[in-house]
N, C-alpha and C positions, 0 to 999 in steps of 0.2 A: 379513525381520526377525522376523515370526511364529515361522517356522519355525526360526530360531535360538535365539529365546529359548525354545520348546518342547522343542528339545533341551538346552541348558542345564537348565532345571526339572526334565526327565527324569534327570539326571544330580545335584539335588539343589542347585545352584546357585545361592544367590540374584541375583534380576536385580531390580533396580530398572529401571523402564520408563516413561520420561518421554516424555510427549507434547508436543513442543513446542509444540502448537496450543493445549493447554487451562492452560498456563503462562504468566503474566505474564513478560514476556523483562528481568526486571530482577533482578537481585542477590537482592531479599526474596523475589521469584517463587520463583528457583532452591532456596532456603533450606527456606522451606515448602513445596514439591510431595518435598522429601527427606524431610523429618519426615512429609507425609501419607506417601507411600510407605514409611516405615517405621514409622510408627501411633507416630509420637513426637513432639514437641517441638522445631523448630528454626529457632531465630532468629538464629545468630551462627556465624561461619566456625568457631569454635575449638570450637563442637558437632558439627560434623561428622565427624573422626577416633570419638570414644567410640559415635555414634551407629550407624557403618559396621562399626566393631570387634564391634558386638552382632551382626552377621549372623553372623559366621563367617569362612570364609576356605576360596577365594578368593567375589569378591563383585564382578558384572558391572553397569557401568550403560550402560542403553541410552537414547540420545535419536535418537526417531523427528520425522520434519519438519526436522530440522535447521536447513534454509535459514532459518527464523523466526528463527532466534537470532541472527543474524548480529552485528546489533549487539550481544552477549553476549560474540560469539568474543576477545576481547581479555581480558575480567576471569575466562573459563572459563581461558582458554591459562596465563596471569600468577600468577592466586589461586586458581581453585579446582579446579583439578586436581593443584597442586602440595598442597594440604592435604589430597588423599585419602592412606590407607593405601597402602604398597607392593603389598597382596593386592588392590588393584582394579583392573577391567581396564575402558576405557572406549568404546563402540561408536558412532558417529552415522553416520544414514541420515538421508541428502538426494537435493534432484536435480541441486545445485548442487558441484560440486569443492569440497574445502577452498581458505580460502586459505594460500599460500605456508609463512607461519609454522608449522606445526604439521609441515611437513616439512622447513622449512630454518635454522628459526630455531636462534642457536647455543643449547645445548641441546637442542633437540630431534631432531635428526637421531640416525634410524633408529630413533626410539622408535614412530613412527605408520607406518600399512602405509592407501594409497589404493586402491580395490579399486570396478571397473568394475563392475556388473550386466549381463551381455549379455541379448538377446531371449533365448526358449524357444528349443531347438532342436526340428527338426521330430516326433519321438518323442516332445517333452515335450508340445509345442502341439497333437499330436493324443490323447495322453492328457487331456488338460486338456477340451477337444472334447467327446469319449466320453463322460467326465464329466456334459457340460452337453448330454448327450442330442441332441448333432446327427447328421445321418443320416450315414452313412457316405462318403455320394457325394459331400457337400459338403464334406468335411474336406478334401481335398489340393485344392480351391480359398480354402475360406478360409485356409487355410495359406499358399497366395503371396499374398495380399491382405494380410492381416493380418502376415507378417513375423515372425512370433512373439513381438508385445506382447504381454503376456496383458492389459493392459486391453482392448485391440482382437478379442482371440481372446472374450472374454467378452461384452463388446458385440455382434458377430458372433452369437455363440448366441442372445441376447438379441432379438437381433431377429428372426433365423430362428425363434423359438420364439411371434411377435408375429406373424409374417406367413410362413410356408412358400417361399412361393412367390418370396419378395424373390430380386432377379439382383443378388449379391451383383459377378458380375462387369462390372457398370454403374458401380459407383464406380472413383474414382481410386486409388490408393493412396498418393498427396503429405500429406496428412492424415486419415491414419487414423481417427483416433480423434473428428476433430471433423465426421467424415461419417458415421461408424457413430454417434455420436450424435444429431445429426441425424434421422437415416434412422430408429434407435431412437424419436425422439420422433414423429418423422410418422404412423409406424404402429400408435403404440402404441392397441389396441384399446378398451382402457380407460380410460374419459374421467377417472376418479377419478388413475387412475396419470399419466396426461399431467397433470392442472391440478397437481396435487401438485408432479410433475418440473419444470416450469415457474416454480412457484413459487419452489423451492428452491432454482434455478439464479440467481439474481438476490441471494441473503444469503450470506454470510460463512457462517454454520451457522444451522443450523434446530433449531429450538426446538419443544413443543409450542405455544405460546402463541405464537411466531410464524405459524405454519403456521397455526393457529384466526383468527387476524387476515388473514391473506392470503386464504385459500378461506374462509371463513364458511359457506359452504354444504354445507361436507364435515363431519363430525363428526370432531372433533381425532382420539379416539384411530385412529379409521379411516384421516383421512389420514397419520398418523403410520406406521402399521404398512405403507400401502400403498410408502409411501417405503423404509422399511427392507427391504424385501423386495428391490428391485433391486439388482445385480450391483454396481450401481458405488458404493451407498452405505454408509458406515461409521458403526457409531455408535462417539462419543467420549464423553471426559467433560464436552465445549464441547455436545452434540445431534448430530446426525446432520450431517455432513459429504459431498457429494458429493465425488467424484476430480475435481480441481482441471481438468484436463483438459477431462473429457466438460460441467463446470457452464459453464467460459467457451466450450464449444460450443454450446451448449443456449441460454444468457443471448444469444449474438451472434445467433443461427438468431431467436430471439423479440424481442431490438430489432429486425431489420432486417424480420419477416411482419410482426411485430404492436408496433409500438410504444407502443399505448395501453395494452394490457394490460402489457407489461414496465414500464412506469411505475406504472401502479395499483399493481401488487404491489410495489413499492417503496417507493409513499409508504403504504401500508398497514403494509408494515415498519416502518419509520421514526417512525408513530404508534404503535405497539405499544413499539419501543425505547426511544420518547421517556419513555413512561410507565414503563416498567422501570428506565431505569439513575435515575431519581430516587427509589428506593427501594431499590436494589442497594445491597449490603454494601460499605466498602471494598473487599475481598480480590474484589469481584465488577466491580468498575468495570471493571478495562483490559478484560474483554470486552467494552465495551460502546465502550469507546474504539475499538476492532478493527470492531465493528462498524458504526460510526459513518463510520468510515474507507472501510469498503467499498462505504459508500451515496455517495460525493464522488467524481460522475465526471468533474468538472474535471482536468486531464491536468496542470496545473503543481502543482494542489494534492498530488492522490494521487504524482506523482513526489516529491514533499518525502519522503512519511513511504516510501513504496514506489516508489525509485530504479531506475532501471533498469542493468543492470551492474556496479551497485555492489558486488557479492559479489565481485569481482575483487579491491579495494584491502578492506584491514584498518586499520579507525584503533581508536587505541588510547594511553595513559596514554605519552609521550614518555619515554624513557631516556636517561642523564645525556652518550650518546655521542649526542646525537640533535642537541645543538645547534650546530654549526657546521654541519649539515646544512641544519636549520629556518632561520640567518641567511640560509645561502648563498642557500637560496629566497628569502628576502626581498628580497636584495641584487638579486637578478634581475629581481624587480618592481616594488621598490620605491624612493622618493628614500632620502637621507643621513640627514632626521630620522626619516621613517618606523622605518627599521632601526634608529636610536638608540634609538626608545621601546621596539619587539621587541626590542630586546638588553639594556634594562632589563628588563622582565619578565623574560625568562628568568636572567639574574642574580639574582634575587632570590627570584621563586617559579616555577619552570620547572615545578611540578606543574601549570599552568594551559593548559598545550601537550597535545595530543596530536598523534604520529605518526601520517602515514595510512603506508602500506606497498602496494607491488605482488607481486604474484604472484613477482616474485624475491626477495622480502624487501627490497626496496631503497624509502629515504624517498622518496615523488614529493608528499608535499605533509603541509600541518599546519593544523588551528584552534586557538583559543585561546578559551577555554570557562570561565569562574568565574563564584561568586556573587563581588558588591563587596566583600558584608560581608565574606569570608574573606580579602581579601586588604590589604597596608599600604595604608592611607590615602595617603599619601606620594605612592607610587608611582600610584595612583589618579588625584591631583589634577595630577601631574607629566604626564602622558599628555593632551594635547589634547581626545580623542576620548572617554576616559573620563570628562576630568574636565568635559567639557559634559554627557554620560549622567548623571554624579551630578548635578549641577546640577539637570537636570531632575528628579532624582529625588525631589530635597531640597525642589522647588516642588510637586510633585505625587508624595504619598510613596505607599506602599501600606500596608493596612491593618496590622499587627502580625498577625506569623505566617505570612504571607505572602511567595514569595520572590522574588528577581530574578535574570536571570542575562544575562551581557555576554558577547556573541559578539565579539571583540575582533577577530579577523582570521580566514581562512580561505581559503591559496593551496596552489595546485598547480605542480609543480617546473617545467613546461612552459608552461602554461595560465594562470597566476595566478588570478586569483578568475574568469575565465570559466567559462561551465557546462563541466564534463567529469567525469567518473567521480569523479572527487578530490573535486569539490562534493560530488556528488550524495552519495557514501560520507561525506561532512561533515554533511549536512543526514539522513542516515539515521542519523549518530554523535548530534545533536541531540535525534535523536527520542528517546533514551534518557533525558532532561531531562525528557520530556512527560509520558513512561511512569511515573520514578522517585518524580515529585513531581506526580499526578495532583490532588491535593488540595490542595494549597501554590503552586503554580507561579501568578505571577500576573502576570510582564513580562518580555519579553525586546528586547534591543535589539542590536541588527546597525548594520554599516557597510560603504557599499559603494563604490569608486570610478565601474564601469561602472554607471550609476546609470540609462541606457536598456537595456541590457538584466538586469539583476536586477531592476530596478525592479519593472516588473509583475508578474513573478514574486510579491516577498516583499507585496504590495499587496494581490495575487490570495489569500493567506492572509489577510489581512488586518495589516498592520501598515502604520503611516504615518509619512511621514516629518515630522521632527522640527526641521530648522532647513534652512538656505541653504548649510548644509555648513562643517566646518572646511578649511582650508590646510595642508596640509604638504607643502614640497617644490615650491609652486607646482600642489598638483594640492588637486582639492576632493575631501572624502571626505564623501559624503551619510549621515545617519543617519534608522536609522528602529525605531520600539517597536511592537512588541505587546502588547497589556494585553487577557487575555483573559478579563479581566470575573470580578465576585464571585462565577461560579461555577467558576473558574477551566478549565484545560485542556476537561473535559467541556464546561462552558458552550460553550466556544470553539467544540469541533465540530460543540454541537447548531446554533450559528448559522448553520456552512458548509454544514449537511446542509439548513437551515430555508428558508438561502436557493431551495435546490433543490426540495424536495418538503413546506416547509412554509407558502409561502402562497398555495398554493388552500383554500379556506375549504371551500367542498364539493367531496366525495369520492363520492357516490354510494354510501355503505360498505350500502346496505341494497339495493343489487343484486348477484345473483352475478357473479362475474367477468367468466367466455363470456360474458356480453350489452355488455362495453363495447370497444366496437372502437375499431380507431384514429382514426377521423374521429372518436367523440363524445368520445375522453379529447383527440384534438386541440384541441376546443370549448371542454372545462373549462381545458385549459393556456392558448391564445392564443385571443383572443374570435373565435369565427366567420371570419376573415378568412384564415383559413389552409387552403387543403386539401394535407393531408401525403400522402393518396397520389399526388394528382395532381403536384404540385409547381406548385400555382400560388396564387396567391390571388384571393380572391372581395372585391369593391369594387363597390357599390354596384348588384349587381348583371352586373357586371363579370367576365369571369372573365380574370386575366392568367398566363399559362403564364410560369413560370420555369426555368431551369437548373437541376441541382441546388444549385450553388456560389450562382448569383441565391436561390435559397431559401435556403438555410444561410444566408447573411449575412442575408439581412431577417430572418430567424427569433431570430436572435439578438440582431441590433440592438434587434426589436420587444419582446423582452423582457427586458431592459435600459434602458428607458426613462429619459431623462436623460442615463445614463453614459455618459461618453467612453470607448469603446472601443478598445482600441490594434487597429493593425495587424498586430503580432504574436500578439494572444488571438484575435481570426477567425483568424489563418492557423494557429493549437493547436487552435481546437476545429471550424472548417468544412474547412481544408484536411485535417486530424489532424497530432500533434505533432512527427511525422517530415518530415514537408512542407522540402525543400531549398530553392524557389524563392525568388523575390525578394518583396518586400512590395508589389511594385508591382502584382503580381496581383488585390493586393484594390483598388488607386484604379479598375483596368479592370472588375471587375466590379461595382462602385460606379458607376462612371459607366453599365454597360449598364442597370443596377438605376432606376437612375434617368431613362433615356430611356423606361422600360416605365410606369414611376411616374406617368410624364407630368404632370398638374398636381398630383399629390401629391409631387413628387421634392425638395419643398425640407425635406419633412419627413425627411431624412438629411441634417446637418448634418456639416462637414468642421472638427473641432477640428484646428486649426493644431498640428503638433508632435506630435501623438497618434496621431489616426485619426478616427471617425466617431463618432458620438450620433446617435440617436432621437427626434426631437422629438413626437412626435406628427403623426396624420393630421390 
């Protein structure tokens, strides 16, 4: 992408070149990163033709990251590509394929050209080499290893240039890039270059004033500069960005040596951001929202805002051919009055739908997304489901200024409201809500039929449910609100981040890092009773060896104390969130946990209908 728009500028070409990383992914984002970039003024679609007109002609816009935008891709496709000049041409670099639209949607066909990257070939990958000063002898071995990534060809050097002597032919080559990172970090000679790396590898982007909070014992501008120096780091207009790759290499390698430090430098972050985004500019939040995000390593929470697969399906603003499509889904999952009240709504204000879409361009599913106030009252109080949501609303309003927003429905053409790609690409369409109205957004309220499995899910965010469910059709449809509190959205996710790395009191913040291993940050997390290398725990002298799965569940339980824990949240965060099994895995290892327990075993209570709670030793 460099290299293109260097030859463009060589050729006198203006290129606008948007970062999608250092961009708010919301409509006013796109607006104003056009006016910085053109050292103008712009707040409004209809400024954008005059503003474009002043480069010249023709006039290139590049969006690098792409995949960030995703929830974007509908209102870029729709509005604002159709309001650039005829004389612009528009380029996006991801790692993700577009979706469908943009090459089949009617109108657009054979206006966009999709366009593969292959590896180096081997001429290129051994120029690249030379380059990076490796001996000669090594090149046509790191050349089969390496395959001709150039991240992996750089790494490669990188390390060769850290340790000589490394037998490059000892690794695998299944994962490249997250064993030469690795490898990279084990040897790194320089104890400044490794804590730095390490650090980094754990945040969304680095700051100087984050990095001065995480290492204290380095001098910012020093560890600053030592960061920028490595092969794999970029700096943005967001701070220095590691390659997404080699950071979730480096972050896994360091939970799974060192878990105590991968945690320090996290809750160090997170006190450093705490105190930032409360003084950050508007126009400065959603990084902070971004970053907040990447500190929540709960696996239902981070799936809501970063879904997995979800780049496949496109949702987007529904078209007036879209509704016999949006019924027929209903009709497939839903009773007689259900579809009644859907086919109200969309008679009346069908702007309140959007299309999800697959990879063929074909509807496989829809939500239904307004504020109340926007829409007839009428039709509001007519709707069962709505007209309890206002009810509550009207007992417990929100303060003036403040808004609300009614997730009304959200089915998939096969699936219905089960989790599948259609959700997820729903709850990523949502996130757009979070982003637009960071400041205002103050309630949101959903409804769900499978009310055991959404349930924890939307709970695990925090929203709660609100009555005994309405009837329609003979089926009960459970509701439940979020109110994320008078700081709104931000408030919301300093809580989810607070509940994780904000209540240890003491941090130890006035020791350097290297001196806190895993057994003592184990100590500050869960009192004494825990040893996390061993995998057992320490009772009263006592040492009792567990399994790993017997420790992941006591570890969790024990910190949790109180909460009834579902079956299904151990088998997301001990089994991990791919786990196919039955839930009956965790009552067997519940029961072995407790024959070890021996006269402490009554302290794991069995909530009926749930799963388990923590009562206390």
């Amino acid at each position: 992408m460099k290299a293109f728009v260097q030859q463009l500028q060589a050729q006198n070409i203006p290129v606008l070149a948007f970062d999608c990383r250092a961009i708010q992914p919301t409509e006013q984002g796109v607006l104003a990163a056009l006016g910085q970039l053109c050292e103008q003024s712009c707040n409004h679609m209809s400024e954008i033709g005059p503003i474009i007109d002043s480069l010249g002609q023709p006039v290139v816009l590049s969006f690098d990251t792409y995949e960030l935008f995703r929830l974007l891709d509908g209102w870029l496709r729709n509005v604002f590509v159709p309001a650039l000049p005829d004389h612009v041409r528009l380029f996006f670099f991801g790692r993700e394929a577009p979706v469908a639209a943009w090459l089949t949607a009617p109108g657009w066909q054979g206006l966009c050209q999709h366009l593969i990257l292959e590896p180096l070939d081997e001429a290129a990958a051994t120029t690249l080499l030379q380059q990076a000063a490796v001996q000669p002898n090594r090149i046509p071995l790191i050349n089969r290893f390496a395959q001709g990534h150039p991240l992996a060809l750089k790494l490669a050097a990188a390390a060769l240039a850290e340790r000589p002597d490394l037998s490059i032919a000892e690794l695998t080559g299944t994962h490249v890039v997250g064993e030469l990172a690795r490898v990279y970090l084990q040897d790194a000679q320089d104890p400044i270059t490794r804590q730095v790396l390490e650090a980094a590898s754990v945040v969304r982007r680095t700051t100087r004033s984050l990095l001065a909070a995480m290492v204290p014992n380095i001098p910012e501008n020093e560890a600053y500069e030592h960061l920028l120096q490595l092969p794999f780091v970029e700096l943005s207009r967001d701070g220095l960005v590691l390659h997404d790759l080699v950071r979730q290499a480096i972050s896994g390698f360091l939970q799974a040596t060192d878990p105590g430090k991968y945690h320090m430098y996290r809750r160090r972050a997170w006190q450093q951001l705490r105190q930032e985004w409360v003084i950050a500019g508007k126009n400065h939040r959603w990084r902070y929202t971004a970053d907040m995000l990447y500190l929540i390593e709960h696996p239902m929470v981070r799936d809501a805002f970063f879904p997995p697969n979800a780049h496949a399906i496109a949702v987007e603003p529904a078209k007036t051919e879209d509704g016999a499509g949006i019924l027929a889904i209903a009709r497939s999952h839903e009773g007689a009055q259900s579809v009644a009240r859907l086919q109200d709504w969309w008679q009346q204000v069908p702007t309140v739908f959007r299309s999800a879409r697959d990879q063929q361009n074909e509807l496989v599913g829809f939500s239904q997304v307004f504020d109340p106030t926007q829409v007839p009252s009428e039709l509001l109080l007519a709707d069962p489901i709505t007209h309890s949501w206002w009810q509550e609303l009207q007992s417990n309003p929100v303060p003036d200024g403040q808004r609300v927003f009614f997730i009304r429905r959200a089915l998939g053409k096969h699936t219905g409201e089960a989790l599948s790609q259609i959700q997820a690409a729903c709850w990523l369409d949502a996130k757009r809500l979070y982003l637009e109205h960071l400041d205002t957004l103050r309630r949101v309220y959903i409804v769900f039929r499978s009310v055991d499995e959404q349930g924890p899910i939307v709970e695990r965010l925090g929203f709660r449910p609100l009555d005994q469910g309405i009837q329609l059709d003979g089926e009960v449809y459970y509701s439940y609100q979020l109110d994320f509190g008078s700081q709104q959205v931000m408030g919301w996710l300093a809580g989810l981040v607070d509940a994780r790395y904000g209540a240890i009191e003491q941090d130890a913040t006035d020791q350097a890092i290297p001196d806190v291993n895993a057994s003592q940050f184990s100590q500050i997390l869960s009192p004494q009773i825990f040893d996390a290398a061993g995998h057992a725990l320490v009772m009263e002298g006592e040492r009792i060896p567990l399994t790993p799965l017997e420790y992941g569940v006591m570890h969790y339980l024990y910190t949790s104390p109180g909460t009834a824990v579902s079956r299904m949240t151990l088998l997301e965060e001990v089994w991990g969130y791919d786990y196919e099994g039955g839930s009956n895995v965790v009552d067997s290892i519940v029961r072995s946990l407790r024959k070890k327990l021996k006269h402490y075993a009554s302290a794991i209570t069995t909530v009926t209908g749930v799963g388990y709670r923590f009562d206390g030793f």
